[in-house]
C-alpha positions as CSV (number, residue, x, y, z in Angstrom):
1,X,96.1,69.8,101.7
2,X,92.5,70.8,101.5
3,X,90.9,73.9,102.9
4,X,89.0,74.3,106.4
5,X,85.2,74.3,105.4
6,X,85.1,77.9,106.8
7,X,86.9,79.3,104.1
8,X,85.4,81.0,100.8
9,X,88.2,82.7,98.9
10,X,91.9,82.3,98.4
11,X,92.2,85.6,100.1
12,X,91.2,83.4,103.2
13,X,93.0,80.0,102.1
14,X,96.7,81.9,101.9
15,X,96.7,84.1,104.7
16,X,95.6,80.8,107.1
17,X,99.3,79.4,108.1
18,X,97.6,75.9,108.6
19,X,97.2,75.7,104.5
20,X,101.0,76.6,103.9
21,X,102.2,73.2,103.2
22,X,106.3,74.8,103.5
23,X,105.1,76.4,106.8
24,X,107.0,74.5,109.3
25,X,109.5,73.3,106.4
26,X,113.5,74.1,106.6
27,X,114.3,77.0,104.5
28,X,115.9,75.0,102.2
29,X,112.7,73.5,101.4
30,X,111.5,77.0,100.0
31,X,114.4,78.3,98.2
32,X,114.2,75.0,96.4
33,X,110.6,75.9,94.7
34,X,112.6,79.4,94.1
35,X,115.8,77.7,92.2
36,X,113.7,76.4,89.4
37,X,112.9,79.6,88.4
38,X,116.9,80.8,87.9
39,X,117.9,82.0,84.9
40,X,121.3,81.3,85.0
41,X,123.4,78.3,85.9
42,X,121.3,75.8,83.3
43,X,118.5,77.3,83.2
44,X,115.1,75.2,83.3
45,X,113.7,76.0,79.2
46,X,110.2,77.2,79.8
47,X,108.7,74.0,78.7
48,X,111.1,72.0,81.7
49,X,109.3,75.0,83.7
50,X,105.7,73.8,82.8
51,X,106.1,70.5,84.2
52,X,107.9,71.3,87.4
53,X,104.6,74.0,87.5
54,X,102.2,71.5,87.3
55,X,104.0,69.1,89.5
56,X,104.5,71.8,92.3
57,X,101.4,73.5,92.2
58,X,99.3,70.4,93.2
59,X,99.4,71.3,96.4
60,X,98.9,75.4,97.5
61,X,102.2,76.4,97.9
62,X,101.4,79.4,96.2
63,X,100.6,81.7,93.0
64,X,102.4,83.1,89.7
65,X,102.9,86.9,89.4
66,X,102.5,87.6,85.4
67,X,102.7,92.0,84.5
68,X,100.3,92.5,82.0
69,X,100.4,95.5,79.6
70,X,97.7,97.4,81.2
71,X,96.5,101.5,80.4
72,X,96.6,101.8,84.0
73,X,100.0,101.8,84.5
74,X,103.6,101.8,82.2
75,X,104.8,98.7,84.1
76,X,101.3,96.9,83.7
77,X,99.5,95.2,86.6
78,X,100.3,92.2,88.4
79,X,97.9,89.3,87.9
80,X,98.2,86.7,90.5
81,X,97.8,83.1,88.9
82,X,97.3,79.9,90.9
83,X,95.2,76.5,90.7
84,X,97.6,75.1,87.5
85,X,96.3,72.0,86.0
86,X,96.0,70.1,82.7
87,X,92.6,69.5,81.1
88,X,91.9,66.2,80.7
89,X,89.0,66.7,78.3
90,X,86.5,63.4,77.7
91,X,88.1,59.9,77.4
92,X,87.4,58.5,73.9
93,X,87.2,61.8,72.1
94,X,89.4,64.7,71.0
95,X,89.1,67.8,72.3
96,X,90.4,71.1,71.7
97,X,90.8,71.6,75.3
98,X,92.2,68.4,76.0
99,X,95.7,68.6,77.6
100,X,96.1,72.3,77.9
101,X,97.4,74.0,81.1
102,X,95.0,76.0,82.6
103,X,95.0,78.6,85.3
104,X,92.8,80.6,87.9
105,X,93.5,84.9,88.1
106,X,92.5,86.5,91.2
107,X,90.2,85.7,93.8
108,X,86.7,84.0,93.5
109,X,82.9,85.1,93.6
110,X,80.5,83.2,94.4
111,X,81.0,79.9,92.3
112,X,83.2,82.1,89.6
113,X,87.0,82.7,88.8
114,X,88.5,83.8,85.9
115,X,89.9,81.1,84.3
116,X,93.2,81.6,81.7
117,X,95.1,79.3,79.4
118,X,98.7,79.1,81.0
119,X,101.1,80.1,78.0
120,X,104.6,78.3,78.5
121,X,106.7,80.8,77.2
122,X,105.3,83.3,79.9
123,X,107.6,81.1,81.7
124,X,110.7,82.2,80.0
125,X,113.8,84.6,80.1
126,X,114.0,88.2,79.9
127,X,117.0,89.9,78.1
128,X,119.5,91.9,80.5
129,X,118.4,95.0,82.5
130,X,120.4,96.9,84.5
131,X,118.8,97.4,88.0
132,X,119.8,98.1,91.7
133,X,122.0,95.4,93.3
134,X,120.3,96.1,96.7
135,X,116.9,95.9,97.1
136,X,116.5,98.6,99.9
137,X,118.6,101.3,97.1
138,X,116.1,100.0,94.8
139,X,113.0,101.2,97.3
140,X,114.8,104.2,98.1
141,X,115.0,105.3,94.7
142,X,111.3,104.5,94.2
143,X,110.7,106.9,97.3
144,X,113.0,109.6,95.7
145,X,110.8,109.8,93.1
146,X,107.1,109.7,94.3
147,X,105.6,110.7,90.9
148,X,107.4,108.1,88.7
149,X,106.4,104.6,88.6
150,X,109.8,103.4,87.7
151,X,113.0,103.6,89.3
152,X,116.2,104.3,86.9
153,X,117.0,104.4,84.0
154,X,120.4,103.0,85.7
155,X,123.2,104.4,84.3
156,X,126.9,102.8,83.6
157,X,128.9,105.0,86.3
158,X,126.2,104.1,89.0
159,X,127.2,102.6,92.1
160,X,125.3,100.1,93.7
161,X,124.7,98.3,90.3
162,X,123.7,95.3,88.9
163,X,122.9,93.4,85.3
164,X,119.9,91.1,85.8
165,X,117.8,89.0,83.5
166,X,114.5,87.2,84.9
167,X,111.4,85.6,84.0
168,X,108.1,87.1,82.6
169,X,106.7,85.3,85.4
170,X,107.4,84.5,88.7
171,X,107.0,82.6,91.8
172,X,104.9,83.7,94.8
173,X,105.2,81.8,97.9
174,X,101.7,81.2,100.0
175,X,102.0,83.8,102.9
176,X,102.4,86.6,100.1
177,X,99.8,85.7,98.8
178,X,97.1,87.6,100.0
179,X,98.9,90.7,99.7
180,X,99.2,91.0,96.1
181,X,95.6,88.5,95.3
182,X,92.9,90.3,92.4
183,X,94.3,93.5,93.3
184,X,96.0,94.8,89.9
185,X,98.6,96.3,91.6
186,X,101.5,98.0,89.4
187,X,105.4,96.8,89.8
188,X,105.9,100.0,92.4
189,X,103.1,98.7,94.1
190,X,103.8,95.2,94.4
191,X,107.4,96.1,95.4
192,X,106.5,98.4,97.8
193,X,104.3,95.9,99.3
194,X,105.8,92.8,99.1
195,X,109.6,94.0,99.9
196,X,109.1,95.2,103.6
197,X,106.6,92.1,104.4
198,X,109.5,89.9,102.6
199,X,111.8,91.9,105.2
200,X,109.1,91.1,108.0
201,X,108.9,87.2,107.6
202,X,112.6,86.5,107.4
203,X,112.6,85.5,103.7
204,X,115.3,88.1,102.0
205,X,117.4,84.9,101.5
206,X,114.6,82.8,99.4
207,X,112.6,85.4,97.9
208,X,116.2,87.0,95.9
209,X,114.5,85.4,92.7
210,X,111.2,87.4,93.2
211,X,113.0,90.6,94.5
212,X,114.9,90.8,91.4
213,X,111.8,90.2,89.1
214,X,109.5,93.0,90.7
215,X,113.0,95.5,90.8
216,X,113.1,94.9,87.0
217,X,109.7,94.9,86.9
218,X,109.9,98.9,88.5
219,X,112.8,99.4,85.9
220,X,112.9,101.5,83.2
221,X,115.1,99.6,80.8
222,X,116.8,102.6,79.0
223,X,116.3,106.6,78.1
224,X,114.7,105.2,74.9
225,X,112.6,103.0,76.2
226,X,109.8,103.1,78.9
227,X,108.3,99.6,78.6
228,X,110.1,96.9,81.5
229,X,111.2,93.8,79.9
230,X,108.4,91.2,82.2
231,X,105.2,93.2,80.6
232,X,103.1,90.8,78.6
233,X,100.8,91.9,76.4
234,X,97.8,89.3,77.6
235,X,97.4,87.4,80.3
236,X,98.5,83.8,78.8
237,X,96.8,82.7,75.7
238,X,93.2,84.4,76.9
239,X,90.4,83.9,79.0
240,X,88.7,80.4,78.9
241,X,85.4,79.9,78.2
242,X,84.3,76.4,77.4
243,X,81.8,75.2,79.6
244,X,83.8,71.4,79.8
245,X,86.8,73.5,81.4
246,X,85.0,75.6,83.5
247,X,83.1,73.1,84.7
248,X,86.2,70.4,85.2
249,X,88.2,73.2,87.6
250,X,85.3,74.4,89.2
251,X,85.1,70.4,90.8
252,X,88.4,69.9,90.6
253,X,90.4,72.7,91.7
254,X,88.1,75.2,93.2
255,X,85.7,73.1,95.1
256,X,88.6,70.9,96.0
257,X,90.7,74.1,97.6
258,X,87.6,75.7,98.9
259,X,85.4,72.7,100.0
260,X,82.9,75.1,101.8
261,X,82.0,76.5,97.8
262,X,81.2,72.9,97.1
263,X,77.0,72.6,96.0
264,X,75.3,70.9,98.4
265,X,73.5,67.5,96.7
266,X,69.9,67.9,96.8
267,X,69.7,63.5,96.9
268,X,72.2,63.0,99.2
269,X,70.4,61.3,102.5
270,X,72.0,63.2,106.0
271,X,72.7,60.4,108.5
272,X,70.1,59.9,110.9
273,X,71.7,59.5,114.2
274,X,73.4,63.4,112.8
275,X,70.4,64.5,112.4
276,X,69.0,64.0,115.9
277,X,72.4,65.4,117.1
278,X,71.7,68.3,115.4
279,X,68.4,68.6,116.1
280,X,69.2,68.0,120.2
281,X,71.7,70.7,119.9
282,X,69.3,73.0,118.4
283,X,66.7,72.9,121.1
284,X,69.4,73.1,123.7
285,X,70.9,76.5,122.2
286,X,66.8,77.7,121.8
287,X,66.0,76.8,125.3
288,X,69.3,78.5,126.6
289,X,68.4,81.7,124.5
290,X,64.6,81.3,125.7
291,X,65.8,81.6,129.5
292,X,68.6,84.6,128.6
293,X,65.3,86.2,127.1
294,X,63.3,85.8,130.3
295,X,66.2,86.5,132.6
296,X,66.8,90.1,130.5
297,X,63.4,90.9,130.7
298,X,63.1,90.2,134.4
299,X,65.6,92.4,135.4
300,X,64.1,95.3,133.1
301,X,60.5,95.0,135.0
302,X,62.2,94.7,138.1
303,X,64.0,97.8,137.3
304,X,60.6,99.8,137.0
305,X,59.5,101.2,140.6
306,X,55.6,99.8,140.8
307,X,53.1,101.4,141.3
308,X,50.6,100.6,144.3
309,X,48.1,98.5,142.2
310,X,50.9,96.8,140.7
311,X,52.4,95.8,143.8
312,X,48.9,95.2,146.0
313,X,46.2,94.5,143.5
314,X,43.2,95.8,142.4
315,X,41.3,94.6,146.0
316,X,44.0,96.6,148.5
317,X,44.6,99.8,146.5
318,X,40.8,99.9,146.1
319,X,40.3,99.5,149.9
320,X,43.2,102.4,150.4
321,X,41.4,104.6,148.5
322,X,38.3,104.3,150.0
323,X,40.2,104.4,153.7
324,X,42.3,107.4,152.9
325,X,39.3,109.3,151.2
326,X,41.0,110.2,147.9
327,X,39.8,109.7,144.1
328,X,42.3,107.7,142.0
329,X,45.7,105.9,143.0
330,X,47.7,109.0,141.8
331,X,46.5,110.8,144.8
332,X,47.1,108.1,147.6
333,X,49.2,109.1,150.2
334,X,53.2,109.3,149.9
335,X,53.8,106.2,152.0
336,X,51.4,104.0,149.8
337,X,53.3,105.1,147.0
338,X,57.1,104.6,148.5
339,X,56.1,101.1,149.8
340,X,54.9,100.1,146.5
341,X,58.3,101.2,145.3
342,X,60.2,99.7,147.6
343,X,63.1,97.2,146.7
344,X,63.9,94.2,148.5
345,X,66.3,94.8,151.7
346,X,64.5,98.4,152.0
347,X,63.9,99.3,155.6
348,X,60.3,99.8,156.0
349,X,60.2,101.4,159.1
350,X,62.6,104.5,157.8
351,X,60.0,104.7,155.4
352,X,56.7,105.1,158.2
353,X,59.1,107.6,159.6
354,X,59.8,109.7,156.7
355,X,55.8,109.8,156.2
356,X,55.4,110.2,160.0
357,X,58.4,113.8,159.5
358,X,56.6,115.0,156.6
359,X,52.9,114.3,158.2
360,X,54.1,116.0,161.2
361,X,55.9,119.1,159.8
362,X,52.8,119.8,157.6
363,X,50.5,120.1,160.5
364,X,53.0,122.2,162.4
365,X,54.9,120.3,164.7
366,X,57.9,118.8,165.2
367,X,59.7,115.8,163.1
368,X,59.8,112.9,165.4
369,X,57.6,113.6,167.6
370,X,55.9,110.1,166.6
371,X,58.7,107.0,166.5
372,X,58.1,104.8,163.6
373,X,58.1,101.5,165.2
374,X,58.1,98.2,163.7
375,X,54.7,97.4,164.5
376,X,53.7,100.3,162.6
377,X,56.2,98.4,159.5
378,X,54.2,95.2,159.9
379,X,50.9,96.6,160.1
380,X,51.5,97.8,156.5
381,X,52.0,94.1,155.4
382,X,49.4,92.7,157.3
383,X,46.8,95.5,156.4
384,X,45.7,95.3,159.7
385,X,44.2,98.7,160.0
């Protein structure tokens, strides 16, 4: 299953439902990935591990969850490993490269992930811890003791107690993902995270295997010793930086998950008939936003009250001014100015008779002593003076 071209990281890919290939799968289907990783009951070797890996991890069902000894934190930090695939190297020639399992840590940038070689026996057994038997104790001792980033030591007379072994690694199913992706979280913090959303999504059942590795993961093995039992001192056998890897999984598993990432080919020739699509669709949305444009700025000048040259011309306002005796439009009379202003529906006729009140009441008699009529209204349309 290949990405939608509108993703760009695996931040993006996991969290989309439509990329979970166990999404809409019986739950049987996911405890199934989670059984290969049990350490008891014949136990896969870590070798038997690899292979089922690489088998599984063709498609994104998910990442692997590796501690690594880290200053930042006793428990180290949780580096979240996906993309698993052999090198192939060149045909006809021996490589140093050339069947090795690599692996991609974190999320991308730009065309560039860090790129590890997968180390096998990362895939193997603990010895015994003893831990919580519940995961909810488990958080609750974590909560007793905000300051400490481990729970326990676990004593013999606890109650509630269990003797667990797990892997240095560990499965991470695709909707978890993106809550744990390039974020160097220690084994508090990927427990506190991951156990409630665990809780949220109905998984408690499938997800034991994983519980138990982040609870011994947030364990301190004994009074004597502070170190948990799944820290590894590197992340697999190191970084890789041959340019034939780099290059191989940046075309074969990055641009292939994220197809969007994927250079465009500079000689590749676009279809014609495409082409005029696109270019039709293009002068479609211009035109629509062209009108929007002239619509919007309508409606702002319409907004503006005008002014009497802007609503008669230069011709009429200069024949008002001469007729009403005055210097400049500014000093036209009121009603020149409220007409002008006028929006359509406005009753012209209230208008005459406001100016009729006002022109009465200044020379001292009464308002309304001349009606406003609607010949007087038309007379200022027709300019009929």
């Amino acid at each position: 299953m290949t990405a939608p071209l509108e993703h760009r990281t695996f931040t993006e890919l996991f969290a989309d439902p439509a990329n979970d290939p166990l999404d809409d799968q019986p739950a049987n289907n996911l405890e199934e990935h989670f059984e290969r990783w049990r350490v008891k009951n014949s136990a896969p070797t870590p070798q038997q591990l690899h292979d089922d890996v690489l088998t599984d991890f063709d498609i994104n069902i998910g990442a692997i969850g590796f501690f690594v000894r880290d200053s930042r934190s006793a428990t180290g930090v949780l580096k979240v490993c996906h993309g698993f695939k052999r090198h192939p190297g060149v045909p006809g020639q021996s490589t140093v490269n050339r069947g090795k399992t690599f692996m991609c840590e974190g999320d991308v940038a730009g065309l560039d992930i860090a790129t590890y070689e997968l180390d096998p026996a990362q895939l193997g057994q603990t010895v015994e811890v003893q831990t919580c038997k519940d995961p909810a104790r488990h958080l609750q001792l974590l909560q007793d003791e905000p300051a400490k980033e481990m729970a326990g030591p676990i004593e013999d007379t606890a109650a509630n107690k269990d003797v667990c072994r797990t892997r240095l690694g560990m499965f991470i199913q695709c909707p978890l993902v993106q809550c744990v992706l390039g974020k160097d979280l220690s084994a508090r913090e990927a427990f506190e995270i991951l156990h409630p959303t665990i809780n949220t999504e109905n998984l408690t059942t499938a997800c034991t295997r994983l519980l138990i590795f982040l609870m011994v993961a947030s364990t301190q093995p004994s009074a004597t010793e502070a170190t948990p039992k799944t820290v590894n001192d590197q992340l697999g056998n190191g970084a890789a930086t041959a340019p034939d890897v780099l290059n191989h999984r940046r075309e074969h598993v990055l641009c292939r998950r994220l197809p969007s990432l994927r250079p465009v080919d500079p000689t590749h020739r676009a279809d014609p008939q495409m082409t005029a699509i696109t270019g039709h669709m293009a002068t479609v949305a211009d035109n629509q936003r062209k009108e929007r444009e002239d619509r919007e700025r309508q409606r702002a000048e319409a907004a503006v009250p005008k002014s009497a040259r802007d609503r008669h011309g230069d011709h009429i306002t200069d024949m008002l001014i001469k007729m009403t005796g005055v210097n400049d439009d500014d000093d036209l009379p009121e009603l020149h100015h409220e007409v002008a202003a006028a929006k359509k529906g406005d009753n012209k006729r209230m208008t005459c008779q406001r100016a009729f009140d006002q022109a009465a009441l200044a020379l001292g008699f009464t308002a309304g002593v001349v009606p406003a009529t609607t010949t007087h209204a038309a007379t200022l349309d027709s300019w009929n003076f």
